[in-house]
N, CA, C and O atoms as a GROMACS GRO file, in nm:
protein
  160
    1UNK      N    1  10.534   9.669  10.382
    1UNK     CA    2  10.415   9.724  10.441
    1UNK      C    3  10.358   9.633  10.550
    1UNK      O    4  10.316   9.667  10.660
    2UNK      N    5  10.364   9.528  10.504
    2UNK     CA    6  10.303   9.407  10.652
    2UNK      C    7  10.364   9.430  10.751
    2UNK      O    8  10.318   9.468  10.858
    3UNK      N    9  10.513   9.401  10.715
    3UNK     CA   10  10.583   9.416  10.872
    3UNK      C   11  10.578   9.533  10.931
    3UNK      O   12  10.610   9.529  11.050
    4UNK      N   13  10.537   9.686  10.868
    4UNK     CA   14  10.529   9.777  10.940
    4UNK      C   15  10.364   9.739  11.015
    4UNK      O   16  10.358   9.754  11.137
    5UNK      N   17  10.262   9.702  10.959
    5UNK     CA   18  10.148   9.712  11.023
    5UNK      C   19  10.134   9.564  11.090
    5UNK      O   20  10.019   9.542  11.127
    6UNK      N   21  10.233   9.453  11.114
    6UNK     CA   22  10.208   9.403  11.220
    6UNK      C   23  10.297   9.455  11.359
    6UNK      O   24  10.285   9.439  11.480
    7UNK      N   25  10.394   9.528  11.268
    7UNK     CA   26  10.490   9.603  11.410
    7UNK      C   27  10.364   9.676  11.512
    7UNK      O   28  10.348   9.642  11.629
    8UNK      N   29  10.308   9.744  11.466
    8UNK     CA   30  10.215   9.826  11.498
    8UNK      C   31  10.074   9.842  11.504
    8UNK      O   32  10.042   9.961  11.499
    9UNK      N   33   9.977   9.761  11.513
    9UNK     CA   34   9.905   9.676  11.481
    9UNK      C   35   9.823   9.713  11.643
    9UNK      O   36   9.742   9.791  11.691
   10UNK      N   37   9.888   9.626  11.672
   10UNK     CA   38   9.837   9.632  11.823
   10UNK      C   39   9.837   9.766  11.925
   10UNK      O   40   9.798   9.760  12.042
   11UNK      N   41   9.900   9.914  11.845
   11UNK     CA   42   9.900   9.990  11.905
   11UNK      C   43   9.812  10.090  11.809
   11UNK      O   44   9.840  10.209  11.824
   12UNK      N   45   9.734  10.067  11.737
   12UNK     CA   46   9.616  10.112  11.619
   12UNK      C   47   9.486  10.062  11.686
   12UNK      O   48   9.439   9.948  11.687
   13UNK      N   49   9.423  10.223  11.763
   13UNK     CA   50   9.244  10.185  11.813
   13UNK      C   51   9.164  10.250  11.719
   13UNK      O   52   9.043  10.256  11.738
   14UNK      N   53   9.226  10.311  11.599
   14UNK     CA   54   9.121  10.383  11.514
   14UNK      C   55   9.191  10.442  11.355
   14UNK      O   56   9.297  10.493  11.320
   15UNK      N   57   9.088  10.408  11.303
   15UNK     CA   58   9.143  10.399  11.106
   15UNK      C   59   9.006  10.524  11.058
   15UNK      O   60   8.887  10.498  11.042
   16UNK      N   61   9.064  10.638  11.046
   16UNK     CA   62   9.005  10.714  10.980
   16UNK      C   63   9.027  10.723  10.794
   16UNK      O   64   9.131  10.768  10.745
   17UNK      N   65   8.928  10.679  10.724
   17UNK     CA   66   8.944  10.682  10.598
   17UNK      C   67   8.866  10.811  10.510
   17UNK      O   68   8.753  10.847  10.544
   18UNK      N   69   8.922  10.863  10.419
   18UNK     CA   70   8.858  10.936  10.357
   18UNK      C   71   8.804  10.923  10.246
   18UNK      O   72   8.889  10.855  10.189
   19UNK      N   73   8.689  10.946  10.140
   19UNK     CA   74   8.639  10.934  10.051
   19UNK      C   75   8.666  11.074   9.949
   19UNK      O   76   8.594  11.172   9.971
   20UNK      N   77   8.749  11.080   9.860
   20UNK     CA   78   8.772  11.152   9.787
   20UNK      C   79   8.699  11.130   9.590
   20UNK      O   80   8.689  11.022   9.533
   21UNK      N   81   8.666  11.247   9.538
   21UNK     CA   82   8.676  11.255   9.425
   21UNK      C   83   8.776  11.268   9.288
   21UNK      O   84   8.836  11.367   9.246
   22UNK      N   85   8.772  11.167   9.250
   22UNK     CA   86   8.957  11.211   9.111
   22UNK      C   87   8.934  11.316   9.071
   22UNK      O   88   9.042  11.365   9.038
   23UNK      N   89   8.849  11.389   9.052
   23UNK     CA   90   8.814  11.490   8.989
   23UNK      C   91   8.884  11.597   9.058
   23UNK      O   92   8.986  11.654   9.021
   24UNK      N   93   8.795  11.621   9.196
   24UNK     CA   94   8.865  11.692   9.300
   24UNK      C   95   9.043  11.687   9.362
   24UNK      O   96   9.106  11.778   9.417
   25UNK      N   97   9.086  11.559   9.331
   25UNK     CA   98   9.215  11.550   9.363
   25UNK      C   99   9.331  11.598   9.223
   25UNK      O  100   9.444  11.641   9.200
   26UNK      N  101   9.236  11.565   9.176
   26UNK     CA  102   9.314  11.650   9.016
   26UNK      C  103   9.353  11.802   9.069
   26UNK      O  104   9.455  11.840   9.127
   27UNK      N  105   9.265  11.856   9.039
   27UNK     CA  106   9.194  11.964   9.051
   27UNK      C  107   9.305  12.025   9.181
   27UNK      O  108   9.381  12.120   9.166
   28UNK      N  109   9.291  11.947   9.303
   28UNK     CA  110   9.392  12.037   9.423
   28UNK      C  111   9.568  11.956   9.337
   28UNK      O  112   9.603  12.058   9.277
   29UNK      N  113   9.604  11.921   9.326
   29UNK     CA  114   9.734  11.829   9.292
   29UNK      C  115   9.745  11.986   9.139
   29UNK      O  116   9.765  12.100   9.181
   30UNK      N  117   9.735  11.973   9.043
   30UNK     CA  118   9.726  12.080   8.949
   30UNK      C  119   9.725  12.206   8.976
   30UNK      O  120   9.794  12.269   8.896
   31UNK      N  121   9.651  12.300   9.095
   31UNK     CA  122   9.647  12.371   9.160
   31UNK      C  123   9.762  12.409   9.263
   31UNK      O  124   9.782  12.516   9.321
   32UNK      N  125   9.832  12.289   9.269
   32UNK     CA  126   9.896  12.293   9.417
   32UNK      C  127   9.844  12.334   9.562
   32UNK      O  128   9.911  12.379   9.656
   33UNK      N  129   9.717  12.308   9.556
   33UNK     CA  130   9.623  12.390   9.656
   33UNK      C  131   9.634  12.274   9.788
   33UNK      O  132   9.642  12.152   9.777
   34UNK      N  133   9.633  12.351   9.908
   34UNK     CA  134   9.647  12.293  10.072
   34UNK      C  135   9.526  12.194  10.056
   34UNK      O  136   9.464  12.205   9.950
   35UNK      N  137   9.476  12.083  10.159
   35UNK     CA  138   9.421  12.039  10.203
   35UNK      C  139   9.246  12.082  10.233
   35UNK      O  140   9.130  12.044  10.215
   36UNK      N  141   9.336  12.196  10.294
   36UNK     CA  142   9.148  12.256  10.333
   36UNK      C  143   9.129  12.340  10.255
   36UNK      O  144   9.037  12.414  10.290
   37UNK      N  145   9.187  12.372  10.135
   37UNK     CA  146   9.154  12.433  10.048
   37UNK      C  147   9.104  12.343   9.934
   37UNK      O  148   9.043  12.387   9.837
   38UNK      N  149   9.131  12.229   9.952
   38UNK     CA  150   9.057  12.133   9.867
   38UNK      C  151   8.939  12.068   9.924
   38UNK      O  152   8.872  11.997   9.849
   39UNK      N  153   8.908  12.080  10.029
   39UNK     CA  154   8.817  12.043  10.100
   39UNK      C  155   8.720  12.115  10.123
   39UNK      O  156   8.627  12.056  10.177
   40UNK      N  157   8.701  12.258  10.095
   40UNK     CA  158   8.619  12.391  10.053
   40UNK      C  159   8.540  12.388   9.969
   40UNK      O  160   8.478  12.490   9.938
   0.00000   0.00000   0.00000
């Protein structure tokens, strides 16, 4: 993992992170439900 993110490092201007619930990721993962259907 390092050597991929110092390979690349310098070509990274922005880190979008998300804040999720286990509950909610259960919930879509069990479901098999899309993204924005978990995000609904």
């Amino acid at each position: 993992m390092m050597a991929i993110l110092e390979k690349y490092l310098p070509r990274i201007n922005h880190v979008h992170l998300k804040d999720v619930r286990d509950g909610v990721v259960a919930a879509v993962k069990a479901n098999k439900l899309s993204f924005l259907d978990g995000a609904a």
